[in-house]
Backbone as JSON, one array per atom type, in Angstrom:
{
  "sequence": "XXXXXXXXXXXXXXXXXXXXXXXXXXXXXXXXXXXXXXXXXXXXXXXXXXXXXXXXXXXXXXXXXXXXXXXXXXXXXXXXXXXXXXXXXXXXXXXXXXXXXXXXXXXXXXXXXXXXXXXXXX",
  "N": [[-9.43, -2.99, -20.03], [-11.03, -1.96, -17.01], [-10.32, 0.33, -14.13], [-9.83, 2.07, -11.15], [-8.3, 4.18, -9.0], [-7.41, 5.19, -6.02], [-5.74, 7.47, -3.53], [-4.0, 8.12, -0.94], [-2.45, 9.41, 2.42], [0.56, 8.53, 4.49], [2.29, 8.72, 7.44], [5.55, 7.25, 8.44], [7.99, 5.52, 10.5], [11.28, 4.25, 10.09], [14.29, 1.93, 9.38], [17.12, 1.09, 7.54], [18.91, -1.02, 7.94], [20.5, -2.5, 6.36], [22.09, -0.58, 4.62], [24.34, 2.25, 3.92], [25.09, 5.62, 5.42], [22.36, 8.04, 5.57], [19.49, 6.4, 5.83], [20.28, 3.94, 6.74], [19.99, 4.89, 9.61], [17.3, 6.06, 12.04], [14.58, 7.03, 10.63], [11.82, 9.48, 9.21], [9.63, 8.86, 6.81], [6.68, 10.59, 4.79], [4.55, 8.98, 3.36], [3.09, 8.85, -0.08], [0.39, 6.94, -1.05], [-0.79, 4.69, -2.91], [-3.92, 2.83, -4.07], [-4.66, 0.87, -7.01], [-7.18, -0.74, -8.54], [-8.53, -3.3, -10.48], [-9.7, -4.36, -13.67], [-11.86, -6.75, -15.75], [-14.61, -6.57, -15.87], [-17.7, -4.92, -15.23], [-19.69, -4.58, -12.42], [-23.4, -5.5, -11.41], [-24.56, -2.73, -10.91], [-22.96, -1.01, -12.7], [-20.26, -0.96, -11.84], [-17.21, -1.3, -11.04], [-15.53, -1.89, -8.68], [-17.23, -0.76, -5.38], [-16.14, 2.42, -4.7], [-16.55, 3.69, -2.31], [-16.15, 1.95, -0.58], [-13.54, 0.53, -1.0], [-12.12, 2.67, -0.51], [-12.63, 3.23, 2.38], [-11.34, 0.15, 2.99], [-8.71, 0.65, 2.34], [-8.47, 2.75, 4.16], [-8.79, 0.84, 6.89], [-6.64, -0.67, 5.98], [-4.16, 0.9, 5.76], [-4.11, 1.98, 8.9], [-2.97, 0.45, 10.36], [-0.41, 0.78, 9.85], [0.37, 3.76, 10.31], [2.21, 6.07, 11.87], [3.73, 4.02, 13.21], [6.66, 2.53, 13.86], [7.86, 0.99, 11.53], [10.45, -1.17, 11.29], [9.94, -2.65, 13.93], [7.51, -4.4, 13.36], [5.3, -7.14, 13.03], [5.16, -7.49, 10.15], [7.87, -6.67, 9.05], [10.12, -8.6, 10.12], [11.42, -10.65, 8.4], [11.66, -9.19, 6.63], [13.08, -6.38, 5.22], [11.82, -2.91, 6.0], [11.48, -2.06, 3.19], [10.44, 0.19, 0.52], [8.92, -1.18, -1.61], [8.47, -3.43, -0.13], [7.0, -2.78, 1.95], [4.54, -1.97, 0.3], [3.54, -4.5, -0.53], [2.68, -5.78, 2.09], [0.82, -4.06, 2.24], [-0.63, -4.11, 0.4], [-1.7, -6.72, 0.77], [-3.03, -6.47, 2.97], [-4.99, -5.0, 2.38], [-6.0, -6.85, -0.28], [-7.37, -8.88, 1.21], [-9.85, -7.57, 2.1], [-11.62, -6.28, 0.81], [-14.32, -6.41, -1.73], [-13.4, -8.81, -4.01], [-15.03, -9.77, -6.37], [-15.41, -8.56, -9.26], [-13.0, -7.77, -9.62], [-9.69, -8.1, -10.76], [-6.95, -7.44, -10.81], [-4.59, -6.01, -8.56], [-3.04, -3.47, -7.46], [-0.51, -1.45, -5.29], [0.83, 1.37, -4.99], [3.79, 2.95, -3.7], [4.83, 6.11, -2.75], [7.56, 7.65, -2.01], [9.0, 10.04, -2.73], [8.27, 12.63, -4.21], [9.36, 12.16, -7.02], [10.08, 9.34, -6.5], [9.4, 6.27, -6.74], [7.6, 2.61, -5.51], [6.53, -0.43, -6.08], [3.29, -3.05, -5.86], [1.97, -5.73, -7.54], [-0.8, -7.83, -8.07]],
  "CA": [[-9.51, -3.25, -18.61], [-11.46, -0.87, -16.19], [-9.13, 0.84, -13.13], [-9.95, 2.46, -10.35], [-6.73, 4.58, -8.27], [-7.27, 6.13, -4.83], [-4.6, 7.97, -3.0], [-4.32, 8.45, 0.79], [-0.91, 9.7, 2.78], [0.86, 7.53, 5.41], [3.63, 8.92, 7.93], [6.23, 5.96, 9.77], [9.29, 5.62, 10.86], [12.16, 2.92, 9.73], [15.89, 2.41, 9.29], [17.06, 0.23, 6.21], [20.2, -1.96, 7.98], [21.95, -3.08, 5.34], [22.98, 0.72, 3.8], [25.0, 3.31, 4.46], [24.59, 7.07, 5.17], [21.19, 8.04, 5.79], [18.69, 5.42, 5.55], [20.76, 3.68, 7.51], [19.72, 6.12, 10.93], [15.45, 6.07, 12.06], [14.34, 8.37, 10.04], [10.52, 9.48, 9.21], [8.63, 9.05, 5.62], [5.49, 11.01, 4.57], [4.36, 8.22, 2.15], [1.68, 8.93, -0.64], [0.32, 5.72, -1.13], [-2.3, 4.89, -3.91], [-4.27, 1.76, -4.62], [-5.58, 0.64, -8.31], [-8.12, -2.16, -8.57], [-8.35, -3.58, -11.93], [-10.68, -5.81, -13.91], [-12.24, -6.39, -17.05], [-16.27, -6.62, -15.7], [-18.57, -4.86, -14.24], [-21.07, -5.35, -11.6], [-24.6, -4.61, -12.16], [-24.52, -1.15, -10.89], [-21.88, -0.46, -13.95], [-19.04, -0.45, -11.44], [-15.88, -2.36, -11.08], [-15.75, -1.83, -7.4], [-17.33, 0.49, -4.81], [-15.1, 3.02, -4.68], [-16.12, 3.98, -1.03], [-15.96, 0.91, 0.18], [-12.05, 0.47, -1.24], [-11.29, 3.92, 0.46], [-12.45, 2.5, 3.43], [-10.32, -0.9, 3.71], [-7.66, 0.91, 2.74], [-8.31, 3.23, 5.7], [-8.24, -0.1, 7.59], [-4.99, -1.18, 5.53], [-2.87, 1.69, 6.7], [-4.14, 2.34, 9.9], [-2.0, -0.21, 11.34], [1.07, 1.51, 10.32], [0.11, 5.18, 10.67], [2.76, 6.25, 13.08], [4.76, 2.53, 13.44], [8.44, 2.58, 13.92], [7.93, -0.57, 10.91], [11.0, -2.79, 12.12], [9.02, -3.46, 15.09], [6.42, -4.79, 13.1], [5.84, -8.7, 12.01], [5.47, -7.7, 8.7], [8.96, -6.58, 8.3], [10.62, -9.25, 10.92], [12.16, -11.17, 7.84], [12.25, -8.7, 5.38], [13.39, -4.93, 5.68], [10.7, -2.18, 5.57], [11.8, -0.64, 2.26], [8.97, 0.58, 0.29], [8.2, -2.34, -1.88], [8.12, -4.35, 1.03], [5.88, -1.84, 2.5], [3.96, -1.93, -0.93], [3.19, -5.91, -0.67], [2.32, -5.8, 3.53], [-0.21, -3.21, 2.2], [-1.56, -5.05, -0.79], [-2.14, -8.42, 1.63], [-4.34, -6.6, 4.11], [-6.44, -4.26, 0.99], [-7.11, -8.01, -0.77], [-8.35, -9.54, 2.27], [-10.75, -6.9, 3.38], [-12.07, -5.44, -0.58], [-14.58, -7.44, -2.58], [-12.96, -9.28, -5.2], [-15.83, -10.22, -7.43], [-15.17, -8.3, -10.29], [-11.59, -7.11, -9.67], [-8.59, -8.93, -10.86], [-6.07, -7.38, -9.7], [-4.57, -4.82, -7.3], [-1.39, -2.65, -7.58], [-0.41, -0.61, -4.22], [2.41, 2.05, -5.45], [3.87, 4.03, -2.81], [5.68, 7.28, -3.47], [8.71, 8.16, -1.1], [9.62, 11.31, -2.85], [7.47, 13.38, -6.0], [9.94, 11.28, -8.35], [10.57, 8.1, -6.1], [8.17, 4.84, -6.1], [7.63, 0.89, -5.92], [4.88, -0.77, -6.71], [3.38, -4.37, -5.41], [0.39, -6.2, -7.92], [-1.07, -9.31, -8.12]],
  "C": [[-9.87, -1.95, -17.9], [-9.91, -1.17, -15.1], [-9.46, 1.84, -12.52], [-8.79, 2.86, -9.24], [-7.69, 5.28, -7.31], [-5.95, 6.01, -4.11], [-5.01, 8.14, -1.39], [-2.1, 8.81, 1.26], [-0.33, 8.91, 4.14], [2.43, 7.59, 5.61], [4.03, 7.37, 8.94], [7.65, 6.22, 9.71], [10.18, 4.43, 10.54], [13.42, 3.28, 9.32], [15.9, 0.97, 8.23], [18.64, -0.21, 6.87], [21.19, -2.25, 7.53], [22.68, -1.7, 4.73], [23.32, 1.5, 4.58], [24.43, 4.18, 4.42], [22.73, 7.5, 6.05], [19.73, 7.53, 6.54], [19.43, 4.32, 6.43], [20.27, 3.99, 9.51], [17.79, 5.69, 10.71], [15.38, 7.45, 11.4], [12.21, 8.21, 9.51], [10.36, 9.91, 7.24], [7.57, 9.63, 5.5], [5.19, 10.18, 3.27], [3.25, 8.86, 1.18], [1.26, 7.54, -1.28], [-1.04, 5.4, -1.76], [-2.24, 2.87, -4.32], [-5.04, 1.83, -5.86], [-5.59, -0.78, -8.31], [-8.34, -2.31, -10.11], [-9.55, -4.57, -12.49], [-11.32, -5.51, -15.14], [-13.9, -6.26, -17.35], [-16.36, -6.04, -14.72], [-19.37, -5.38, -13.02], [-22.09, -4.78, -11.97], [-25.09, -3.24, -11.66], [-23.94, -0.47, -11.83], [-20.56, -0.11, -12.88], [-18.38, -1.8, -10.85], [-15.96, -2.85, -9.77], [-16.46, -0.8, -6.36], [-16.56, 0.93, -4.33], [-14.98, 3.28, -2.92], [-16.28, 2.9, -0.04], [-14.51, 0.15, 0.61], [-11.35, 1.68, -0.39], [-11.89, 3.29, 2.24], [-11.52, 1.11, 4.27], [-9.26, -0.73, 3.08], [-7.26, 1.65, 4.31], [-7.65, 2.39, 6.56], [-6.86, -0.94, 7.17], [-4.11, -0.18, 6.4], [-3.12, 1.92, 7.88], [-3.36, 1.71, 10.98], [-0.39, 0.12, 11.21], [1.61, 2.39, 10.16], [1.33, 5.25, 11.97], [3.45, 5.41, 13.32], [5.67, 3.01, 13.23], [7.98, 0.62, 12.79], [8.9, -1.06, 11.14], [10.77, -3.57, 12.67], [8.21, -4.54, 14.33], [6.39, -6.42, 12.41], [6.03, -8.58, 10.94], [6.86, -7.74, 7.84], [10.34, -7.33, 8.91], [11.85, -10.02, 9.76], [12.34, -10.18, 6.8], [12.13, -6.98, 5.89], [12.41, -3.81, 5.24], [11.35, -1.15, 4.62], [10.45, -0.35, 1.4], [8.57, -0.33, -0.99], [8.02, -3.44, -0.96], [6.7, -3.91, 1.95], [4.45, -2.02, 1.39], [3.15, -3.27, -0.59], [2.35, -6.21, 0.55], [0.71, -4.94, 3.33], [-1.24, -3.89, 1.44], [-2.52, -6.22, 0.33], [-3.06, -7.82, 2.42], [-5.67, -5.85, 3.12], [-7.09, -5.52, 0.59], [-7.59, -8.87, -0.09], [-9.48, -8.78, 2.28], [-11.42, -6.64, 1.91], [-12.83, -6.88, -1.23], [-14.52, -7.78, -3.91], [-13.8, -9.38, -6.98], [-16.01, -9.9, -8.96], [-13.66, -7.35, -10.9], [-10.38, -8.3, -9.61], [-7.02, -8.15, -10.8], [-5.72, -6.13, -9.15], [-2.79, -4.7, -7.17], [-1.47, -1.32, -6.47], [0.94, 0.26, -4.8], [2.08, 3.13, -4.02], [4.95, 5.07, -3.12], [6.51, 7.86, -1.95], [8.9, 9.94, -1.26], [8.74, 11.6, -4.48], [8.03, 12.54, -7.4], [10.67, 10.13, -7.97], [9.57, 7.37, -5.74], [8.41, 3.51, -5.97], [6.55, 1.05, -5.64], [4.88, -2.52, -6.34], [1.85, -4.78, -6.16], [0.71, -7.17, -8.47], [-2.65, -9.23, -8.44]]
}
């Protein structure tokens, strides 16, 4: 299976409700947040996907929650913006906007801390 990863960084703000301490309080993330597109065919250029076409609707993936206080936000209305939640909200707007045609599937990992992640693929 071919695989294609780009990285991009993505600051917000959010408080996690249910826990104590910390995380608990608004506090601000510097996310690093990487998409890999997957698939087992080419297209007839010899490529899986165009790459700068994926760095682009990610652009348009995170740009909506560059800067967000995410509670506010519908995405996290029923479910709490922890960072697989964040992970999945991200995925849903990348596989709308990216053309599918020779990519089966798509894993958004976001990195909290140099040795803290989740991960959302389908």
């Amino acid at each position: 299976m071919f695989s294609i990863t780009l990285g991009r960084t993505l600051s917000s703000r959010h408080f996690l409700p249910r826990l104590e301490g910390p995380e608990k309080e608004v506090h601000v993330h510097r996310y690093r947040v990487e998409a890999t597109v997957m698939g087992d065919h080419l297209d007839h250029c010899g490529f899986l996907v165009n790459v700068d076409l994926v760095a682009l609707s990610m652009e348009k993936a995170l740009e909506r929650f560059e800067g967000a206080f995410l509670n506010d936000m519908p995405e996290f209305r029923e479910a709490a913006p922890s960072m697989e939640n964040i992970a999945r909200a991200i995925w849903i707007k990348l596989a709308a906007d990216i053309d599918r045609s020779c990519v089966e599937r798509i894993k958004i990992t976001i990195w909290e801390a140099d040795n803290v992640s989740a991960s959302f693929e389908q």
